[in-house]
LUMPALUM-89917 format. One record per residue (C-alpha): residue number from 1; residue in one letter; x, y, z. Coordinates in steps of 0.1 Angstrom, whole numbers, always signed. Layout:
<pts>
  num  residuo     xx     yy     zz
  NUM        A      X      Y      Z
...
</pts>
This chain:
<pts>
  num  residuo     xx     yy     zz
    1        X   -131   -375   -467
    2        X   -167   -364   -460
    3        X   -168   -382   -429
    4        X   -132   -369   -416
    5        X   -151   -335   -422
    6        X   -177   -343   -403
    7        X   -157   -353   -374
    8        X   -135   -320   -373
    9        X   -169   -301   -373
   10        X   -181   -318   -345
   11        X   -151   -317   -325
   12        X   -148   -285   -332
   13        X   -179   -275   -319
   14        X   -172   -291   -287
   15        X   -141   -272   -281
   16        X   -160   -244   -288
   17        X   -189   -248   -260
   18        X   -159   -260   -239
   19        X   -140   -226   -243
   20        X   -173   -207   -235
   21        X   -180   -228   -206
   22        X   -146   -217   -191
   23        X   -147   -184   -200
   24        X   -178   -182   -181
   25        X   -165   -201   -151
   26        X   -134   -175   -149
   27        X   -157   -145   -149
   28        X   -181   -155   -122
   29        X   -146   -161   -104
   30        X   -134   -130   -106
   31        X   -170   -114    -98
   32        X   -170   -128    -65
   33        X   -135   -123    -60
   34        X   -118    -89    -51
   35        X    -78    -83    -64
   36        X    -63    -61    -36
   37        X    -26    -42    -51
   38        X     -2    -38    -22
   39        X    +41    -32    -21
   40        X    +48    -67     -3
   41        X    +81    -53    +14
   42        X    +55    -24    +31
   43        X    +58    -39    +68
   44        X    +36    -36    +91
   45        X     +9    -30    +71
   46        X    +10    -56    +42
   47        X    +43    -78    +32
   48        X    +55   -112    +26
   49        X    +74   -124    +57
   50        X   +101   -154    +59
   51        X    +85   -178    +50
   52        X    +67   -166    +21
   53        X    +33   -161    +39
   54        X    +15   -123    +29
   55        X     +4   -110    +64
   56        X     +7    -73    +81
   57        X    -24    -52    +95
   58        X    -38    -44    +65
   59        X    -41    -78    +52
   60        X    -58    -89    +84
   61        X    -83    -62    +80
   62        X    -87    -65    +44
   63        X    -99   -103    +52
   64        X   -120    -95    +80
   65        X   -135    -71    +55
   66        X   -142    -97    +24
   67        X   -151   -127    +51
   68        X   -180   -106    +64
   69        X   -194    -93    +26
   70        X   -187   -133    +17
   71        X   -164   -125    -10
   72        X   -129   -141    -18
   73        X   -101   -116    -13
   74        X    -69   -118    -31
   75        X    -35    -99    -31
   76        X    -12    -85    -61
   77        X    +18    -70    -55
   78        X    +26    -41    -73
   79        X    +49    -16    -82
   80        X    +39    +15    -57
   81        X    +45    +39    -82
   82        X    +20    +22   -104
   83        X     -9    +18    -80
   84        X    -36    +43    -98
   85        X    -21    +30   -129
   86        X    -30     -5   -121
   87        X    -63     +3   -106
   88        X    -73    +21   -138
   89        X    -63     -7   -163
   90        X    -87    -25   -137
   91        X    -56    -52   -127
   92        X    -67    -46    -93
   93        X   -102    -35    -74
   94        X    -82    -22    -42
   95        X    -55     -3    -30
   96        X    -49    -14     +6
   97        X    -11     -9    +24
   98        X    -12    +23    +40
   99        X    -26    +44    +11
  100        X    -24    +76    +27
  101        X    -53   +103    +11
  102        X    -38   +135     -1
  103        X    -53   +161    -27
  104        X    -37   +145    -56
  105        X    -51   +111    -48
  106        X    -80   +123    -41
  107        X    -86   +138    -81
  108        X    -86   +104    -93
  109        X   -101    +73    -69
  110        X   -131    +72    -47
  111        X   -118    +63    -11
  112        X   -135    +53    +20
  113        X   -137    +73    +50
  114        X   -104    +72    +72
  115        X   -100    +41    +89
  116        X    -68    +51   +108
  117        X    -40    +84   +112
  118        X     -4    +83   +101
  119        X    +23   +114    +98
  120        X    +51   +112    +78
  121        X    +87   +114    +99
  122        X   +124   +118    +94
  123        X   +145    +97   +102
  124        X   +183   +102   +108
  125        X   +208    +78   +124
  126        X   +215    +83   +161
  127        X   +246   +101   +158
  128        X   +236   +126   +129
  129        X   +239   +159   +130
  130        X   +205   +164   +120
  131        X   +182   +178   +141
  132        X   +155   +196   +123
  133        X   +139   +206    +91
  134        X   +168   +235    +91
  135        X   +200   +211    +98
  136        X   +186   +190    +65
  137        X   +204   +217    +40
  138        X   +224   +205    +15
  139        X   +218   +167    +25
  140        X   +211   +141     +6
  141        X   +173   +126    +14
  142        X   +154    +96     +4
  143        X   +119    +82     +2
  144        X   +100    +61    -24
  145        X    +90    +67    -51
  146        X    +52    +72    -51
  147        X    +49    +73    -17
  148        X    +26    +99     +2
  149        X    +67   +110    +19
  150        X    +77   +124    -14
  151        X    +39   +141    -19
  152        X    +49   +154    +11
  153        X    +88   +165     +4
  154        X    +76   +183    -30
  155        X    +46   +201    -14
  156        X    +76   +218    +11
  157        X    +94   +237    -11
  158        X   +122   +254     +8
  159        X   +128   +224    +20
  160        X   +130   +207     -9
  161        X   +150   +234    -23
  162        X   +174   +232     +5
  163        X   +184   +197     -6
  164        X   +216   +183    -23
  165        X   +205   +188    -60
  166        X   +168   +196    -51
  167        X   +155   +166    -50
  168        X   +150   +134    -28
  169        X   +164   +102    -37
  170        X   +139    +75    -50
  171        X   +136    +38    -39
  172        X   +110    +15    -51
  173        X   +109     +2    -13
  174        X   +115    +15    +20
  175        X   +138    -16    +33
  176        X   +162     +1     +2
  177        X   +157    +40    +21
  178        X   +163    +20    +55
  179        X   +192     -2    +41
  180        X   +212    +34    +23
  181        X   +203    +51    +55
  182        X   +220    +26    +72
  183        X   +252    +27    +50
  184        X   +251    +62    +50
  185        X   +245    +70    +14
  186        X   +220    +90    +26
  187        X   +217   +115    +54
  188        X   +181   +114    +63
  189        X   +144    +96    +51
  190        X   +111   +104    +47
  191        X    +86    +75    +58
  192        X    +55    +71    +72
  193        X    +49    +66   +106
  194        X    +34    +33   +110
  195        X    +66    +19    +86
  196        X    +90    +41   +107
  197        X    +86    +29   +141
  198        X    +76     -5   +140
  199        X   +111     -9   +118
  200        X   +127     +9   +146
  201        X   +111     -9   +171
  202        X   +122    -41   +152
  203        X   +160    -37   +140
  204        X   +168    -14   +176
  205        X   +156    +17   +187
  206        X   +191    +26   +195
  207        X   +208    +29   +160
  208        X   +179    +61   +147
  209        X   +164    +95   +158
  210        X   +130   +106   +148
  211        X   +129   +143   +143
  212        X   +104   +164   +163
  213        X    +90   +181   +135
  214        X    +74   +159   +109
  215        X    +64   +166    +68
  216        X    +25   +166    +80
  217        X     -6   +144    +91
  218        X    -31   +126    +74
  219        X    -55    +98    +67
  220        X    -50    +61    +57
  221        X    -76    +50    +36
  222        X    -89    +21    +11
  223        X    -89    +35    -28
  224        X   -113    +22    -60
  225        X   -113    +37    -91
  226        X   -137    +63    -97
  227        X   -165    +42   -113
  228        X   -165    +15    -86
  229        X   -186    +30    -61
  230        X   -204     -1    -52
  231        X   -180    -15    -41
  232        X   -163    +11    -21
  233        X   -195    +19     -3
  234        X   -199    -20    +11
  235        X   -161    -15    +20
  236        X   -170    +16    +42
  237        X   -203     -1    +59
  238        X   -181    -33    +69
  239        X   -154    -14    +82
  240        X   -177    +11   +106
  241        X   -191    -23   +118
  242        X   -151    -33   +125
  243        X   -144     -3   +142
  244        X   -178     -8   +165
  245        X   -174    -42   +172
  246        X   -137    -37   +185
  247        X   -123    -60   +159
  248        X   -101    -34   +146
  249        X    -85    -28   +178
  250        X    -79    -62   +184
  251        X    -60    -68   +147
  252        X    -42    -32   +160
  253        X    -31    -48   +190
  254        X    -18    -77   +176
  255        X     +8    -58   +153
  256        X     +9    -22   +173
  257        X     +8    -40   +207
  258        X    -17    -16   +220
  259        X    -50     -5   +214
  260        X    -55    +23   +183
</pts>
């Protein structure tokens, strides 16, 4: 019996130094390794296409990014309305797929400087009625939800006033907005622009209008959480080296089709 105790000591042992060697294998892993959180339906920026494959101009950038600070890159999708909620509970280093920077988001990540512009549009179906801000009373309007559109929609009260029940309708994607748009469930959407037209431009410019006036400008940028400043600043350096060396405008051409 003493001996079979001696046995199940020793092995025990060794599955002990085997479960510390891994653990330490996993977190020198994920030390080099950055976990990017994007919406994988968010064309053109970040998405899964066809054939299962994550691409989109964010993506490209993100890995022209990581390549140059020799770091593996890696990317979670998410539930956009949870993005600061996943970054806090440290699920994710990044949020990269058109993060737009607006004073709420601004309270609670640190965010590099603005790598490119973007406005948020609405969109109505070619033969609508709509044909500005003022023609949107008493429709019915959707976005997503968490999206820098319905920032945009809440901040623009008599509009949002003006609205069939005061409120927007929320989608956890934009190809749901698009496809209720399309069926006529709703009247109108809020979207950002680099989504809008390059889903226009893609399904046929013919069937949509894009209202003159617009819910506002502003900034697409890469977002941390607040204590991961490191991190944020090599982001910033690599991408002003991008932006000089004229790599960014070549991934801008290849899913724009001109230069940025």
């Amino acid at each position: 019996m003493k001996k079979i105790l001696k046995i199940l000591k020793v092995m025990l042992l060794v599955l002990a130094i085997l479960l510390i060697s891994v653990g330490c294998t996993k977190k020198e892993k994920i030390e080099n390794e950055v976990v990017i959180g994007f919406d994988n339906t968010y064309f053109p920026m970040g998405y899964m296409n066809e054939n299962g494959d994550t691409v989109g101009f964010d993506i490209d950038l993100a890995k022209e990014t990581f390549k140059r600070l020799n770091m593996k890159v890696s990317f979670q999708p998410i539930d956009w309305s949870m993005k600061e909620t996943e970054l806090r509970a440290k699920n994710i280093d990044a949020i990269w797929n058109g993060y737009s920077l607006t004073e709420e988001r601004k309270k609670i990540v640190t965010y590099t400087e603005p790598y490119m512009k973007n406005k948020q549009l609405i969109v109505v179906l070619k033969d609508s009625s709509i044909k500005n801000k003022r023609d949107l009373k008493g429709s019915i309007l959707g976005t997503q939800q968490g999206s820098a559109g319905l920032e945009a929609i809440e901040k623009d009260k008599k509009l949002l006033n003006s609205l069939s029940n005061k409120e927007p309708i929320l989608y956890d994607t934009f190809d749901k907005v698009f496809r209720d748009l399309n069926a006529k469930r709703i009247d109108a959407l809020v979207a950002d622009e680099t989504l809008a037209k390059y889903y226009i431009n893609k399904t046929g410019r013919e069937k949509y209008n894009i209202l003159d006036e617009n819910l506002g400008e502003e900034d697409y940028v890469v977002a941390f959480s607040k204590d991961n400043i490191e991190l944020c600043d090599k982001v910033n350096k690599i991408l002003r080296e991008i932006k000089k060396d004229k790599v960014f405008n070549e991934i801008y051409q290849k899913w724009f089709g001109q230069n940025n």
